[in-house]
C-alpha positions as CSV (number, residue, x, y, z in Angstrom):
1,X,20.7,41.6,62.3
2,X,23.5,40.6,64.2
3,X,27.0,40.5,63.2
4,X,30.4,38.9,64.6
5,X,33.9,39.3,63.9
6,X,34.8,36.5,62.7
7,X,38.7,35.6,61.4
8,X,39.5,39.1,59.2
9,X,35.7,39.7,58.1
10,X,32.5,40.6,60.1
11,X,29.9,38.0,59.1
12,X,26.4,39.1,59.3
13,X,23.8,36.3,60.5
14,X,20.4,35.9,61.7
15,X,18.8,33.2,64.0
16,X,15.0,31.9,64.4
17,X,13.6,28.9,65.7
18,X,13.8,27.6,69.3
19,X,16.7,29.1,71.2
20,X,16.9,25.5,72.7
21,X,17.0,23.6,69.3
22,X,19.4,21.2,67.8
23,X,21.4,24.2,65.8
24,X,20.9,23.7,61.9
25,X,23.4,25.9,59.7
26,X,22.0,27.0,56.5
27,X,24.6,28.5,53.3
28,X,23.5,29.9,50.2
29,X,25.1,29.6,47.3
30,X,27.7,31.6,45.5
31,X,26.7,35.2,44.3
32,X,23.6,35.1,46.9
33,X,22.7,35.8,50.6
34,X,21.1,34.6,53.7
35,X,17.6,35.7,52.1
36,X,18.0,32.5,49.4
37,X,16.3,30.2,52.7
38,X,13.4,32.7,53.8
39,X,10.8,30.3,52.4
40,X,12.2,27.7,54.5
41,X,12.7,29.3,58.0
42,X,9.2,28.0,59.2
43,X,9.1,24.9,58.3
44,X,12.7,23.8,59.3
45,X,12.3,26.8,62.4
46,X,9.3,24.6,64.3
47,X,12.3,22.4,65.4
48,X,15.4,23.5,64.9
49,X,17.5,26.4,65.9
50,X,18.2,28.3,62.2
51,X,21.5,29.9,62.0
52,X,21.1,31.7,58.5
53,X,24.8,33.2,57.2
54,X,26.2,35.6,54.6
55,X,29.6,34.2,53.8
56,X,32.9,36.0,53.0
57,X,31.5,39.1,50.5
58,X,28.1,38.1,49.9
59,X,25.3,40.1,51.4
60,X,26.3,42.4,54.3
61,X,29.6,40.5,55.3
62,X,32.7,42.1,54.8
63,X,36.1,40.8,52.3
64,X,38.2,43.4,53.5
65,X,40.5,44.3,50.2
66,X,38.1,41.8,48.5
67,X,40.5,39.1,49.0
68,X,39.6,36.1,46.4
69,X,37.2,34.1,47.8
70,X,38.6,30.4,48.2
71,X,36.2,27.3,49.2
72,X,38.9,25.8,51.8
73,X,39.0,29.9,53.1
74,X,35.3,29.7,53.2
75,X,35.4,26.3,55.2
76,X,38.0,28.3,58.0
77,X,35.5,30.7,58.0
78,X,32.5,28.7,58.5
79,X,34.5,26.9,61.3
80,X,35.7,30.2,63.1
81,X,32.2,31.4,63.1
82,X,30.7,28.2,65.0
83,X,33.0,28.6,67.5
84,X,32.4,32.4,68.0
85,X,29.0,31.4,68.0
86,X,30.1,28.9,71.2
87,X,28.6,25.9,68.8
88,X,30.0,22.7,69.4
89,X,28.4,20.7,67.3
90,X,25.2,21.5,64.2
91,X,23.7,20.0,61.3
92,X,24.5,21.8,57.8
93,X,22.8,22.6,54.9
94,X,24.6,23.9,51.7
95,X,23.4,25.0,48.7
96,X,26.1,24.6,45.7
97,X,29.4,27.0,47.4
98,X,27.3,26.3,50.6
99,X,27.6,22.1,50.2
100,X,31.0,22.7,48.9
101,X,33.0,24.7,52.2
102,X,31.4,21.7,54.1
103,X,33.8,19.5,52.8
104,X,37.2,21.7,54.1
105,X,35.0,21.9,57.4
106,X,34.4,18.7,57.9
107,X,37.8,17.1,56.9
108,X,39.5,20.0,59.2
109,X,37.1,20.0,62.4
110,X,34.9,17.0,61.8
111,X,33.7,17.6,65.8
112,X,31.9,20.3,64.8
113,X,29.5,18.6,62.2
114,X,26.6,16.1,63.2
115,X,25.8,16.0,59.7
116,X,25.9,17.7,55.7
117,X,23.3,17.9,53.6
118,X,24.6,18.5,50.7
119,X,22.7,20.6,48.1
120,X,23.5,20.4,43.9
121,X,27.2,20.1,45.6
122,X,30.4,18.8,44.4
123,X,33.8,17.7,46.0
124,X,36.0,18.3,43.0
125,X,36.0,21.1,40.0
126,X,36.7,18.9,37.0
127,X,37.6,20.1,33.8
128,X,33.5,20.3,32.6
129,X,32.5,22.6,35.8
130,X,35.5,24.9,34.9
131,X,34.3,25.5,31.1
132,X,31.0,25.7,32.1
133,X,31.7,28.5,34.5
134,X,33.7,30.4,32.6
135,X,30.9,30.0,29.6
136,X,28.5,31.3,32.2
137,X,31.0,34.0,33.6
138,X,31.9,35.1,30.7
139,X,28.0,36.0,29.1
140,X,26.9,37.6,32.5
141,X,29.9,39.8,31.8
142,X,28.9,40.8,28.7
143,X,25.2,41.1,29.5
144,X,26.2,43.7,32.8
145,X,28.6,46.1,30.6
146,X,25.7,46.2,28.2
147,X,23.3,47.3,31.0
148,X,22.4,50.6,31.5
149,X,24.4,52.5,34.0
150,X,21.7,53.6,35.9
151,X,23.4,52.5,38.9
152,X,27.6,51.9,38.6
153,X,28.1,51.2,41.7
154,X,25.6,48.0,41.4
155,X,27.4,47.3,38.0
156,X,30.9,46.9,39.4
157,X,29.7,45.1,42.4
158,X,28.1,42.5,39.8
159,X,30.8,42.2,37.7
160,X,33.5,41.7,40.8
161,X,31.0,38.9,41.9
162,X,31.2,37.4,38.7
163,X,34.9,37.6,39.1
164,X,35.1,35.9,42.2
165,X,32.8,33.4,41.4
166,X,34.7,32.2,38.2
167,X,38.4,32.1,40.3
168,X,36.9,30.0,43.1
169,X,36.2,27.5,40.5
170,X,39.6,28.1,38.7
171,X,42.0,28.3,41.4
172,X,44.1,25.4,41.0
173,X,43.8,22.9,43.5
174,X,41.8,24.7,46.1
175,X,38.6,22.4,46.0
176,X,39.7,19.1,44.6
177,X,38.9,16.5,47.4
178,X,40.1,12.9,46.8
179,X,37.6,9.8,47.2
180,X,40.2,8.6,50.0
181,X,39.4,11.8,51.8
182,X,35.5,11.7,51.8
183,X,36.0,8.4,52.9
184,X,37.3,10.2,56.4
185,X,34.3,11.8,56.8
186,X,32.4,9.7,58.8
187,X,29.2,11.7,59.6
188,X,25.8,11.2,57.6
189,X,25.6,13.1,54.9
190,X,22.0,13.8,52.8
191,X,23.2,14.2,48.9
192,X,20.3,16.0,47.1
193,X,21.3,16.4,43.1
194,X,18.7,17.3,40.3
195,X,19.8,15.0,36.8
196,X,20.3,17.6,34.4
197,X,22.6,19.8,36.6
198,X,24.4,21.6,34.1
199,X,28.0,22.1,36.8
200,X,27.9,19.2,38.0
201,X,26.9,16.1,36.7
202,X,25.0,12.8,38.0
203,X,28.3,11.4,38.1
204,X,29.8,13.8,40.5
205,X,26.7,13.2,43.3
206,X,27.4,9.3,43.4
207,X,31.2,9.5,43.6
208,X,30.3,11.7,46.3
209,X,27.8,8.9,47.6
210,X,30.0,6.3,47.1
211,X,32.9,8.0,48.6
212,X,31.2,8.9,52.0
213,X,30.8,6.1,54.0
214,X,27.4,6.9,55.8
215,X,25.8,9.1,52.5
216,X,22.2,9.1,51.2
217,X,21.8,10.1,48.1
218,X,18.1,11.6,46.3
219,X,18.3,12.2,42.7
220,X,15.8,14.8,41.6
221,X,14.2,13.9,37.9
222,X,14.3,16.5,35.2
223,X,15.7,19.1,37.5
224,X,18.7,21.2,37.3
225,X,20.7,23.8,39.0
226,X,17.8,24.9,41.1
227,X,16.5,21.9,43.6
228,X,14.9,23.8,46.5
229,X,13.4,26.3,43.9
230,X,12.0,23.8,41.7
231,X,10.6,21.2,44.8
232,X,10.4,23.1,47.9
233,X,8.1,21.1,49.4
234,X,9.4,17.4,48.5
235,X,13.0,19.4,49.7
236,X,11.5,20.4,53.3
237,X,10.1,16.9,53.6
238,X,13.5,14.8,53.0
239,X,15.8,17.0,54.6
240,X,13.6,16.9,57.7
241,X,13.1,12.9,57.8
242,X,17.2,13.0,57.3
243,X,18.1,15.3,59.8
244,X,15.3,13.5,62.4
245,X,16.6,10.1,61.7
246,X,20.3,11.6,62.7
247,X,19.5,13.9,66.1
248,X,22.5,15.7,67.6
249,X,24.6,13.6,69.6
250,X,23.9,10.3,67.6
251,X,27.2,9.1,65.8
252,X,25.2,7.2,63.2
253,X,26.3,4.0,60.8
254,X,27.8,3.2,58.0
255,X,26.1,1.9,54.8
256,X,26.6,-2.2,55.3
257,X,28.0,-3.1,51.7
């Protein structure tokens, strides 16, 4: 796998698809890797050119003195790394932490996106994501220490994840992003939500659709944390009629209304 030195960390990537393809920039989610879109590199690979990323101290990239993992840091990073990459312009595709460092991306170095899709995302971490987080945080904690120590090293890795994972949501003020300021953000933008999201609420996806001025949004039924997992196939097909309806280069429209 290739790797690049990107701001203080070396960011590992992979690429597939066409060499010549519009370049399509695919984050997982917080606590994961670049392996979370495997199932998905053919079908979105016949076209585009896949750029597949493990963020700031996920996977094999580096955190050098596991500095706490911010989304506004994660959206320099994402930025640094296109342009290492000589990109000047991609579609993007986040998965929860990977829809969220879109939006610090975006409202920083908007010439760099053609357009977000926007994966069981939010803009803002209200006072319901926080408890629920910390709920979450605070049972994997006591499930890990309970574990077996067959492997400590594994077992403090996990627990430092779950560390970071609950201060990125908790850090005050770092990801709380105003409906004036998604209103700036004038690129299309795909918003794919499942209803009984337990972070993030149905609430959150259509501020987010109302906020951005050329957003789509699909509402997933009975679904919650887990879209791509839980409709791969309906996934592939509306991402792909989204990102073929807004090819690089086109500056798209507005929702009239």
């Amino acid at each position: 796998m290739p790797t690049i030195q990107v701001r203080d960390i070396e960011v590992n990537f992979e690429e597939h698809g066409p060499v010549g393809g519009e370049p399509l920039v695919m984050l997982h989610g917080f606590t994961g890797n670049l392996r979370a879109f495997d199932r998905f590199l053919e079908p979105f690979g016949r076209q585009y050119r896949l750029i597949t990323v493990d963020w700031r101290g996920h996977g094999k990239t580096t955190n050098p003195g596991d500095r706490q993992i911010l989304h506004s840091e994660l959206g320099k990073d994402l930025a640094a790394f296109c342009d290492g990459l000589g990109i000047k312009r991609a579609h993007f595709l986040g998965i929860s932490s990977g829809a969220m460092q879109q939006f610090p991306l975006a409202l920083a170095r908007l010439d760099l996106v053609q357009t977000m899709t926007l994966v069981i995302g939010t803009h803002i971490f209200d006072d319901h994501a926080k408890q629920k987080v910390s709920e979450i945080a605070a049972g994997q904690r006591a499930k890990f220490l309970t574990e077996p120590l067959e492997d400590p090293t594994r077992q403090a890795r996990r627990l430092k994840m779950t560390d970071q994972w609950e201060g990125s949501v908790l850090a005050p003020g770092d990801h709380a992003y105003t409906p004036a300021q998604l209103k700036t953000i004038a690129r299309p933008a795909l918003i794919v939500h499942g209803d009984r999201d337990i972070f993030f609420p149905v609430r959150i996806a259509t501020e987010m659709y109302e906020s951005l001025p050329n957003a789509e949004l699909c509402v997933l039924p009975r679904c919650g944390h887990e879209v791509p997992e839980r409709f791969a196939g309906f996934f592939v097909q509306i991402v792909l009629d989204f990102l073929g309806r807004n090819p690089l280069g086109a500056d798209g429209e507005g929702r009239a209304g």
